[in-house]
C-alpha positions as a Markdown table, in Angstrom:
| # | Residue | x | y | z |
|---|---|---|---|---|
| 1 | Unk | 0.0 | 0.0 | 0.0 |
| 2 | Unk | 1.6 | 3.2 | -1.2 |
| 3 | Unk | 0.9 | 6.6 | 1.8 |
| 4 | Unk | 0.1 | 9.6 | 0.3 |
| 5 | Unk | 2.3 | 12.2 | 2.1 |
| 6 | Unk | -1.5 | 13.8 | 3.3 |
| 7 | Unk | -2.0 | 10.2 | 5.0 |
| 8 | Unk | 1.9 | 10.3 | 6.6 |
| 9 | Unk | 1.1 | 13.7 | 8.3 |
| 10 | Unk | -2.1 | 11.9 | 9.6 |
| 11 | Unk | -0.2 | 9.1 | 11.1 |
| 12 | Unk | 2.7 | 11.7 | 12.7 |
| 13 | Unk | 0.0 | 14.1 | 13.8 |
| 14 | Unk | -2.1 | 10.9 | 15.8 |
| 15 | Unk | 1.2 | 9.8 | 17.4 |
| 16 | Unk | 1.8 | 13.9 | 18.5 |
| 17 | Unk | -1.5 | 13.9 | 20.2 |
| 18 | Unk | -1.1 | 10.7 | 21.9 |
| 19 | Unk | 2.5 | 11.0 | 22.9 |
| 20 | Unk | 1.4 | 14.8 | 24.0 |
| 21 | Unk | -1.6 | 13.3 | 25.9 |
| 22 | Unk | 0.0 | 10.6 | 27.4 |
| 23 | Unk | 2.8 | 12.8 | 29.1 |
| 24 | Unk | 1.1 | 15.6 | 30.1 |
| 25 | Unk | -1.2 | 13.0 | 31.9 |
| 26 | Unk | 1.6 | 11.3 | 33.5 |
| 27 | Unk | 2.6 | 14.3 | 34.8 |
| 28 | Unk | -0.5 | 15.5 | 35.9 |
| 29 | Unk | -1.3 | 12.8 | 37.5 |
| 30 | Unk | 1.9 | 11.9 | 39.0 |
| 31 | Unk | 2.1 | 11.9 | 43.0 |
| 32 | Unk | 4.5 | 15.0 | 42.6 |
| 33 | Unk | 1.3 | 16.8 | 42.0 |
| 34 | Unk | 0.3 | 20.6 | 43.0 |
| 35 | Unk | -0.8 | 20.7 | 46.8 |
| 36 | Unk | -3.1 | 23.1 | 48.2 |
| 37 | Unk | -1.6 | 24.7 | 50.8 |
| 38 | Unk | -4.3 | 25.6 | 53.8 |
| 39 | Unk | -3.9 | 27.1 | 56.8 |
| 40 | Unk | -4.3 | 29.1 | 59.9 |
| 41 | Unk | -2.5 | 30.4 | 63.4 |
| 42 | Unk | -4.0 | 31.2 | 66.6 |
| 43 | Unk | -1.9 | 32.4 | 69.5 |
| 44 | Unk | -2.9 | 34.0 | 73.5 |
| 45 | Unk | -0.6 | 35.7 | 76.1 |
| 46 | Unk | 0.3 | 33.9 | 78.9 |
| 47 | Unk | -1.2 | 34.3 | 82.0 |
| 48 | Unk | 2.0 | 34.5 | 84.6 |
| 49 | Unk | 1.7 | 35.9 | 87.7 |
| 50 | Unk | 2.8 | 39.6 | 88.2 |
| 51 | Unk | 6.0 | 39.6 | 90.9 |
| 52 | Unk | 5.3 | 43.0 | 91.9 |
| 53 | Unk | 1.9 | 42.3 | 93.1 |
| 54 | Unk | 1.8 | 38.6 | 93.3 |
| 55 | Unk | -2.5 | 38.3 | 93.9 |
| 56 | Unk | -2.1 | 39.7 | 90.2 |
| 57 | Unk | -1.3 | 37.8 | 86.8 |
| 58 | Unk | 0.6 | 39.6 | 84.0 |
| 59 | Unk | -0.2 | 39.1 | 80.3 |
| 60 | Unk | 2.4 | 39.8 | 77.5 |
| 61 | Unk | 3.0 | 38.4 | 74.4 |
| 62 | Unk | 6.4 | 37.8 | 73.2 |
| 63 | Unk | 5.4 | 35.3 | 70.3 |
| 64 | Unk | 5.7 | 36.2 | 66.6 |
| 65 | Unk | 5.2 | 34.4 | 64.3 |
| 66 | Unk | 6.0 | 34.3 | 60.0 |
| 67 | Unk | 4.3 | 33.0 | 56.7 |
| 68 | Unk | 5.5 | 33.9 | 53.2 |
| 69 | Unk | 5.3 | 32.5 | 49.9 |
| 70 | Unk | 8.5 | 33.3 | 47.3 |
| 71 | Unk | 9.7 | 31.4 | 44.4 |
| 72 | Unk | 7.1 | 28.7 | 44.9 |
| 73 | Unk | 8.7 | 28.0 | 48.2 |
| 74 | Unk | 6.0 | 28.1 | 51.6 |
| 75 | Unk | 7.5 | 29.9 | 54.9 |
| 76 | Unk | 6.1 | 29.0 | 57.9 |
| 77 | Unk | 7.6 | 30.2 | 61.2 |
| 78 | Unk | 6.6 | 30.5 | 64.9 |
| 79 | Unk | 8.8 | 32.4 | 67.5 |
| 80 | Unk | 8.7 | 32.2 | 70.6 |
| 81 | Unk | 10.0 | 34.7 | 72.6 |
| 82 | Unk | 11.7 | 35.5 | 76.3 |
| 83 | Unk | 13.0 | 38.2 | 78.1 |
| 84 | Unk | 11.4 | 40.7 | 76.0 |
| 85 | Unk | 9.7 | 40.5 | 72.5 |
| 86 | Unk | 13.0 | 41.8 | 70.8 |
| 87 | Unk | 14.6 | 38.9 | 69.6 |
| 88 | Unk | 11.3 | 37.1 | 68.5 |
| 89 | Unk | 10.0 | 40.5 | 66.8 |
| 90 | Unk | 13.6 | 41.3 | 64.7 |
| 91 | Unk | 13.6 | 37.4 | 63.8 |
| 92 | Unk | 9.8 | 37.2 | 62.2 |
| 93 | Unk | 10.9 | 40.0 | 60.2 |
| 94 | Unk | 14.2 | 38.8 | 59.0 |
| 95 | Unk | 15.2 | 35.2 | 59.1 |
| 96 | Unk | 12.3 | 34.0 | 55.8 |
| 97 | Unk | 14.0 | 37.3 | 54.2 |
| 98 | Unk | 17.7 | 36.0 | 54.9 |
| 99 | Unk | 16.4 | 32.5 | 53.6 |
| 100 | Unk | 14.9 | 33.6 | 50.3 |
| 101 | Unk | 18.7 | 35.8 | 50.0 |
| 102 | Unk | 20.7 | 32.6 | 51.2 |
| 103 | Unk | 22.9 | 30.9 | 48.9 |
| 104 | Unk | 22.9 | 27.4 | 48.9 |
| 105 | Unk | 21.9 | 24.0 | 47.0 |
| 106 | Unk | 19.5 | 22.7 | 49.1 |
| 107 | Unk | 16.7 | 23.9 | 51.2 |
| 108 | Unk | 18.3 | 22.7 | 54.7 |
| 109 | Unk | 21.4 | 24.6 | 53.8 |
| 110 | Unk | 19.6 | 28.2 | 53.0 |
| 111 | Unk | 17.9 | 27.1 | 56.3 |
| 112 | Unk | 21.2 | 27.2 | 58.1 |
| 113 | Unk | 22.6 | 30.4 | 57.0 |
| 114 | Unk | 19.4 | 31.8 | 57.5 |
| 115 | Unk | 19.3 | 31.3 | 61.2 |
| 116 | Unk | 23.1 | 31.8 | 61.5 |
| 117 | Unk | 23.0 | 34.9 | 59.9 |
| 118 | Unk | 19.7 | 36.4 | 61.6 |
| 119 | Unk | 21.3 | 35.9 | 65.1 |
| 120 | Unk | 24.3 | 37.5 | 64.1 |
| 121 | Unk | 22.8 | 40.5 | 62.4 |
| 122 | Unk | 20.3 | 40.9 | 66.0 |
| 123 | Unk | 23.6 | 40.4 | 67.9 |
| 124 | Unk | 25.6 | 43.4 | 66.2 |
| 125 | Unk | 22.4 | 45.4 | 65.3 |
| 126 | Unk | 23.1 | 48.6 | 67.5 |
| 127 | Unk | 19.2 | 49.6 | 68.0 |
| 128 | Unk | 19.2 | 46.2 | 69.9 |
| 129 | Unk | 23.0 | 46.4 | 71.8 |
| 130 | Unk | 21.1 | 46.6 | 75.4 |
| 131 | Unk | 18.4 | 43.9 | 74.4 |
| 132 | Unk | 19.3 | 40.5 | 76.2 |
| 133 | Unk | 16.1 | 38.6 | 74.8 |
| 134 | Unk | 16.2 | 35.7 | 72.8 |
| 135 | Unk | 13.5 | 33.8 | 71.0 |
| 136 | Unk | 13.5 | 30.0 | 70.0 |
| 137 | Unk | 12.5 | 29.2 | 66.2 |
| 138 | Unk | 10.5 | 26.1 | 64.2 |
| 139 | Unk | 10.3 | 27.2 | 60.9 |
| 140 | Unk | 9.0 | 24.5 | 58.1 |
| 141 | Unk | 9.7 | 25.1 | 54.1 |
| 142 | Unk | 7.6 | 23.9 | 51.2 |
| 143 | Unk | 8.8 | 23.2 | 47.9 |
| 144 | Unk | 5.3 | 23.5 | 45.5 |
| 145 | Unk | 7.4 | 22.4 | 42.7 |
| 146 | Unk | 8.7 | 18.9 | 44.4 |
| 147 | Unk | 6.5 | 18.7 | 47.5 |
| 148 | Unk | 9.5 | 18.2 | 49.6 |
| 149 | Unk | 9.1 | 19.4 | 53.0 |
| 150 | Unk | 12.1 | 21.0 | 55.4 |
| 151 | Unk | 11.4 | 21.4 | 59.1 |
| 152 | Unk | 14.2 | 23.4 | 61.0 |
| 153 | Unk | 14.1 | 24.1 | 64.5 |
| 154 | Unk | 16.2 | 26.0 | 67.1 |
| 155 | Unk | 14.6 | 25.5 | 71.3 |
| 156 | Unk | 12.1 | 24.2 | 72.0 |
| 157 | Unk | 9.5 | 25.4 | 70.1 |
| 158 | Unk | 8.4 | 21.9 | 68.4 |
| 159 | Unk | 6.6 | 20.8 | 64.4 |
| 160 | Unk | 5.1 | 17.5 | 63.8 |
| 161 | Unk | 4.2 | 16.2 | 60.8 |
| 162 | Unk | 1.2 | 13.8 | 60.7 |
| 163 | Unk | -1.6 | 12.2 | 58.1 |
| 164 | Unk | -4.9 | 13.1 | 58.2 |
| 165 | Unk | -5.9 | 9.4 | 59.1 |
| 166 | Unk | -2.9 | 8.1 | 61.3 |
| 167 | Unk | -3.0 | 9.6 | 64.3 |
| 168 | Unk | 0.5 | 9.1 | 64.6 |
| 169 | Unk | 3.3 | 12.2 | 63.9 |
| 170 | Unk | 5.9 | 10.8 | 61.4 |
| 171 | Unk | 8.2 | 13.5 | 61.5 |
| 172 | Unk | 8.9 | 15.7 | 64.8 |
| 173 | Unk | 11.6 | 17.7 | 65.7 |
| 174 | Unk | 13.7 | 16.9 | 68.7 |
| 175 | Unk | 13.5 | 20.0 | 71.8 |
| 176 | Unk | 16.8 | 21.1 | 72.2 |
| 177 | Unk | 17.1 | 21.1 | 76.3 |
| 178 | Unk | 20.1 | 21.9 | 78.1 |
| 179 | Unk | 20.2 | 18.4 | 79.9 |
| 180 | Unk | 20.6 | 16.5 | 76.7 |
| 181 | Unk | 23.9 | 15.2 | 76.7 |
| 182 | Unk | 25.6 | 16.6 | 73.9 |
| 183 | Unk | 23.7 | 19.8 | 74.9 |
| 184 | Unk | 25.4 | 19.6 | 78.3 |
| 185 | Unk | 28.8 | 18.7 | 77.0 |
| 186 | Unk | 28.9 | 21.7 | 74.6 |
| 187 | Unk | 27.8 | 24.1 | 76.9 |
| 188 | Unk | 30.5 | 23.1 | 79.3 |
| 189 | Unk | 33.2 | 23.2 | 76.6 |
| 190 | Unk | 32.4 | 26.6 | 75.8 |
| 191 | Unk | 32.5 | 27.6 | 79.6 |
| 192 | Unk | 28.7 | 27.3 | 81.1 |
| 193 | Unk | 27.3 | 25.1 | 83.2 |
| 194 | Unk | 23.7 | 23.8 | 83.6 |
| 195 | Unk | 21.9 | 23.8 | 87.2 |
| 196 | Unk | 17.9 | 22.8 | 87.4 |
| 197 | Unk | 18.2 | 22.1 | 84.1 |
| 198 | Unk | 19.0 | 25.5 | 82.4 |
| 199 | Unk | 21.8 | 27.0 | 80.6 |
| 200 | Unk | 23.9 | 28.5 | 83.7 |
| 201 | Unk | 20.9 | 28.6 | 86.2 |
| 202 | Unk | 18.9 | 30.7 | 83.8 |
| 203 | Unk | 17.7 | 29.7 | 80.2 |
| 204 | Unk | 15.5 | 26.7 | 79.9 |
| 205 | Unk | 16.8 | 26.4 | 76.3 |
| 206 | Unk | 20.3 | 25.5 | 74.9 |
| 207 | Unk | 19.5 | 26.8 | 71.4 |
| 208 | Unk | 18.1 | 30.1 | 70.7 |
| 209 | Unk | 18.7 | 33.4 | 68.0 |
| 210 | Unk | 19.6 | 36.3 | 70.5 |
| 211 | Unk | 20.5 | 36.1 | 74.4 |
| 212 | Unk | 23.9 | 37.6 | 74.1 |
| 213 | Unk | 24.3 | 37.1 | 77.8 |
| 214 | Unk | 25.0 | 33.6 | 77.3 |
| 215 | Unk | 26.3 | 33.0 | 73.9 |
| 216 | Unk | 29.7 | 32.3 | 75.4 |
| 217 | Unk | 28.5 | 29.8 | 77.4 |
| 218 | Unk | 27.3 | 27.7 | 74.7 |
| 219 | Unk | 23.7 | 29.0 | 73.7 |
| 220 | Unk | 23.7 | 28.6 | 69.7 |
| 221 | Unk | 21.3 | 29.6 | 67.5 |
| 222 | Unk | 22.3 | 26.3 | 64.4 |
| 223 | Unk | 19.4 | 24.5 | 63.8 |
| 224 | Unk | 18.3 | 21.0 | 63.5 |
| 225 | Unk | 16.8 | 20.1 | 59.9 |
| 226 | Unk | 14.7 | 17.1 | 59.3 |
| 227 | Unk | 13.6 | 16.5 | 55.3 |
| 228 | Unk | 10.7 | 14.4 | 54.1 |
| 229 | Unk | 7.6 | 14.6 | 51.8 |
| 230 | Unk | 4.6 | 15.8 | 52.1 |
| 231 | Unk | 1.3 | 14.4 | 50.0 |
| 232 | Unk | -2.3 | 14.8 | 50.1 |
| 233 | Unk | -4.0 | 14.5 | 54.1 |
| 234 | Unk | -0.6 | 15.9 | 55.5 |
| 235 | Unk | -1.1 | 17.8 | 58.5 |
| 236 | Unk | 1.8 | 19.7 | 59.9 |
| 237 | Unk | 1.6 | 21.5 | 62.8 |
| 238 | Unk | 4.2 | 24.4 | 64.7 |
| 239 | Unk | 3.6 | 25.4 | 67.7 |
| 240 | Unk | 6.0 | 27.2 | 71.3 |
| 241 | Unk | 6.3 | 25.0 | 74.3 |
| 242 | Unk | 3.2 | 26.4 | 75.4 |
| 243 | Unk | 1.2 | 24.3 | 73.9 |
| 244 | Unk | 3.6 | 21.1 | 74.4 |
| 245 | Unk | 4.4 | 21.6 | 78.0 |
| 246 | Unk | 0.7 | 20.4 | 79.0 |
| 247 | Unk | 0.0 | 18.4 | 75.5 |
| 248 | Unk | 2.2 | 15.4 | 74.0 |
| 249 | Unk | 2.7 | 15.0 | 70.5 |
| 250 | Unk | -0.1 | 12.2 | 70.1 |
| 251 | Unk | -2.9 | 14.3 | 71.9 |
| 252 | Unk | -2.0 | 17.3 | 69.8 |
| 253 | Unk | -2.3 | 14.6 | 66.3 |
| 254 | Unk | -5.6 | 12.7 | 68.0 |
| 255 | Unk | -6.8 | 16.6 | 68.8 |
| 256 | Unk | -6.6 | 18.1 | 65.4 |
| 257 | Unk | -7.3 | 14.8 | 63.7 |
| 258 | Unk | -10.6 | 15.0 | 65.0 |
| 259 | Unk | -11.2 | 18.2 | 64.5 |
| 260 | Unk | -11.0 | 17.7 | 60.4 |
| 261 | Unk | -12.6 | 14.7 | 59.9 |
| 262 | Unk | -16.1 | 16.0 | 61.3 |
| 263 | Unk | -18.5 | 17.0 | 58.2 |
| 264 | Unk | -18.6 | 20.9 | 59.9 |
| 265 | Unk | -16.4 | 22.5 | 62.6 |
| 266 | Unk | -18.5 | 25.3 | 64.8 |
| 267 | Unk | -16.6 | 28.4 | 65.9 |
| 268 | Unk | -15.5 | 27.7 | 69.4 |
| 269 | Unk | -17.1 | 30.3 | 71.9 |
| 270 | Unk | -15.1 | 30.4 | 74.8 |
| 271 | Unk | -14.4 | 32.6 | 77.8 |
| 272 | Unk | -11.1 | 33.4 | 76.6 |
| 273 | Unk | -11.8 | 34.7 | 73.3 |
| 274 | Unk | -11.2 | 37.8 | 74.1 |
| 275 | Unk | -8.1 | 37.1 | 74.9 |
| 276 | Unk | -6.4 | 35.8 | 71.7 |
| 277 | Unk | -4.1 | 37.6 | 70.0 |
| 278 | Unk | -3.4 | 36.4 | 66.8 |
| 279 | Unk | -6.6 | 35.0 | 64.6 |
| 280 | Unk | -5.4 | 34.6 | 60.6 |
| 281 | Unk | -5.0 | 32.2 | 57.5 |
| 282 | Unk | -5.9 | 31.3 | 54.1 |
| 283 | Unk | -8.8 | 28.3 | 55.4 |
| 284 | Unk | -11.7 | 29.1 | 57.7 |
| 285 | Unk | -11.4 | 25.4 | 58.9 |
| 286 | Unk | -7.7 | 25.5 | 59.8 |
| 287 | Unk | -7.8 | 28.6 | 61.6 |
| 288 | Unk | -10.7 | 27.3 | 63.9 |
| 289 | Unk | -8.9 | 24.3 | 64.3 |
| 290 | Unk | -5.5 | 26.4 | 65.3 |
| 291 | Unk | -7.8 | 28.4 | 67.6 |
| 292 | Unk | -9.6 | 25.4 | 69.5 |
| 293 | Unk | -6.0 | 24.1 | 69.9 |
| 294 | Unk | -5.1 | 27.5 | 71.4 |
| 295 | Unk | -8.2 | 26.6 | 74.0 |
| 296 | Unk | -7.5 | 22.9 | 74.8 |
| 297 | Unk | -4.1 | 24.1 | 75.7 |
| 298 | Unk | -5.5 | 26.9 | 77.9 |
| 299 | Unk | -8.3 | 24.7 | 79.6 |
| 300 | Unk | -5.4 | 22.1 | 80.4 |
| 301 | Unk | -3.4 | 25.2 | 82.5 |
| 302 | Unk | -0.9 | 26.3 | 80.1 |
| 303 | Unk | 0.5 | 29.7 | 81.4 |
| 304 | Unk | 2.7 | 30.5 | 79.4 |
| 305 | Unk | 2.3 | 32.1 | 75.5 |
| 306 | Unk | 0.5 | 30.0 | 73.5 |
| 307 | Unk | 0.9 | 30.0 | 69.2 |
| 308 | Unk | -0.3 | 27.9 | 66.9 |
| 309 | Unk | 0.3 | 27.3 | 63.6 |
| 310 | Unk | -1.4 | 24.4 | 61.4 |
| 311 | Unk | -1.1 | 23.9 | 57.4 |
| 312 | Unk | -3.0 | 21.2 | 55.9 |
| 313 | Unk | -2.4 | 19.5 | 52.3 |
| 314 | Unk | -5.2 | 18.6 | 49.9 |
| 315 | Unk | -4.9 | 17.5 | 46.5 |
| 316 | Unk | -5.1 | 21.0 | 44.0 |
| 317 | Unk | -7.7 | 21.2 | 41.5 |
| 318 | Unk | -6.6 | 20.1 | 37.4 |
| 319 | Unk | -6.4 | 23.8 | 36.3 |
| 320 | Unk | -4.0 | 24.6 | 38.9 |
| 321 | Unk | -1.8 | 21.3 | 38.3 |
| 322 | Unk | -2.0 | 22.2 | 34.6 |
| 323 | Unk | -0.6 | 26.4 | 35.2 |
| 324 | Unk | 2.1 | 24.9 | 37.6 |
| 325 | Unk | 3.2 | 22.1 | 35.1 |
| 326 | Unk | 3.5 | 25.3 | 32.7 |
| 327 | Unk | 5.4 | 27.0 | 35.0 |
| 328 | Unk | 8.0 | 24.1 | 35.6 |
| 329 | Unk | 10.6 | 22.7 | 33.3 |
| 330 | Unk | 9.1 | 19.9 | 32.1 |
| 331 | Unk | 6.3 | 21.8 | 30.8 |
| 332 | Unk | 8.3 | 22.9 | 28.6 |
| 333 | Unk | 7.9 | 19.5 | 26.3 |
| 334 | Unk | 4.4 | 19.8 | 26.8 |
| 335 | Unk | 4.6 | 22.9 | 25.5 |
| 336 | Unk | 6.4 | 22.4 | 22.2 |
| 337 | Unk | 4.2 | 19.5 | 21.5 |
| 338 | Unk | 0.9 | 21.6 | 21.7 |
| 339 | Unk | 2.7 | 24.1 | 19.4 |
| 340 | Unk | 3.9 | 21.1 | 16.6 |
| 341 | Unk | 0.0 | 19.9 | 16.8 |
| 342 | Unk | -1.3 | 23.0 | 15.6 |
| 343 | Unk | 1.4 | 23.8 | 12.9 |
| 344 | Unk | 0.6 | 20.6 | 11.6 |
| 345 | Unk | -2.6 | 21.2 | 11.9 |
| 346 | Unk | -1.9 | 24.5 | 9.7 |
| 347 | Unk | 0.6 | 23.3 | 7.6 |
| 348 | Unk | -1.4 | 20.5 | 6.0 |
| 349 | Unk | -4.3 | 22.1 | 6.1 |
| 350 | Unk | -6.4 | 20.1 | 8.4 |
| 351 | Unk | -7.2 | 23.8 | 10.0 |
């Protein structure tokens, strides 16, 4: 059978469409998808008892706390802050800025310099040369691109990483306590000592950006990094040690699991409403959740700051997997084959 060269540019034209179809589907479709990225933060001041009149308790807030999105990377910080709101304050401000200026090939190491360089900058940064606070620091990083997920942490301020339906955390960051042994042994190489289990008598914390006072006795502000991904019914949440000093890691993940899988999540009235400080995110039913969080903590005798950050991962609709795989490399291909199609589709007149 002799082709005409009309029924050759059929032939290439079908195996264009189908090899065009066939990719773009795998990629679509692949687990590497776009996430939606929900969330929400909640935080309350302490309630700590006033030592000048002690039938009196004091309120402040020294918690800060960060969210930013930049080069299809997700920010998400939570600060918290002692012996003054300086440190925490100067470090939501700069350390995702110092991150998305860092040099570096990998997530984890822009993380590093990040926090190195936002501790030194406080440190030297003469508007702060009498400020002896200090703030600890969990900050997680999401790539939209790869779904890879980076949690850095520096104190005590904790994330945990869980799935919507295993109530167990996967991923948590370790609380960087000054009785830990190679805590303790660092501190006393550099010339400190702990007593009652802080950081020369003093700081309950052996990491922390700021609290020049005791940076030469061992008090760093390097960070630990854990790496992992995250897919669809991810929950990740970052919270200060208020909320972890009365809740362990599984009632936190048996807590806000429950809270998303009921059908419809009522806003929590409670008598300390008035009271919370920080109310915001991008999903009614994560903020809510963040807030009731907030509240179980208080209700369980927290006095101390309490801020709460949750992000949840759902599955993005097609259109938006289809403007991201645009926007990436390998859309690229994609790309050039829709273009060939319709030049064919010009060329041989089949338009």
């Amino acid at each position: 059978m002799i082709l005409t060269k009309k029924t050759m540019a059929y032939y290439r034209l079908l195996l264009l469409i189908i090899f065009s179809g066939c990719y773009s589907l795998t990629l679509m479709g692949a687990e590497s998808c776009a996430l939606d990225i929900m969330y929400g933060v909640s935080a309350r001041e302490g309630r700590r008892i006033d030592f000048r009149n002690l039938t009196k308790e004091q309120n402040f807030m020294e918690d800060r706390h960060t969210v930013k999105n930049q080069e299809g990377l997700h920010f998400f910080g939570v600060y918290d802050g002692h012996g003054g709101s300086g440190a925490a304050e100067y470090t939501a401000t700069h350390l995702a800025e110092n991150f998305f200026k860092a040099q570096g090939e990998t997530i984890g190491e822009r993380l590093d310099h990040a926090f190195l360089k936002t501790d030194k900058n406080f440190l030297e940064d003469p508007k702060f040369t009498g400020d002896g606070s200090g703030t600890t620091a969990v900050v997680a990083v999401i790539d939209s691109y790869t779904n890879k997920i980076v949690i850095a942490n520096c104190g005590d301020s904790r994330g945990i990483l869980t799935y919507k339906y295993n109530e167990k955390a996967v991923g948590t960051t370790q609380d960087h306590k000054p009785n830990l042994p190679e805590e303790r042994e660092r501190i006393a190489k550099a010339g400190g000592f702990v007593y009652d289990g802080r950081v020369n008598g003093n700081l309950a914390v052996s990491r922390a950006i700021g609290d020049r006072g005791l940076k030469k006795s061992g008090v760093i502000s390097t960070p630990d990094t854990y790496e992992g991904l995250v897919c669809k019914d991810n929950i990740l949440v970052l919270a200060c040690d208020g909320l972890w000093d009365v809740m362990t890691n599984e009632e936190v993940v048996a807590f806000v699991h429950e809270q998303f899988n009921k059908e419809e999540i009522q806003k929590r009235v409670v008598e300390y409403r008035e009271e919370v400080k920080f109310l915001e995110g991008n999903n009614r039913r994560a903020k809510l959740i963040a807030e009731s969080l907030v509240g179980k903590a208080y209700e369980k005798g927290s006095r101390d700051n309490i801020s709460v950050l949750i992000v949840k991962f759902k599955p993005s609709s097609w259109t938006t997997r289809l403007f991201k795989l645009i926007g990436d490399k390998k859309g690229i291909i994609l790309s050039l084959g829709v273009v060939a199609i319709f030049y064919s589709l010009y060329h041989y007149r089949f338009l």
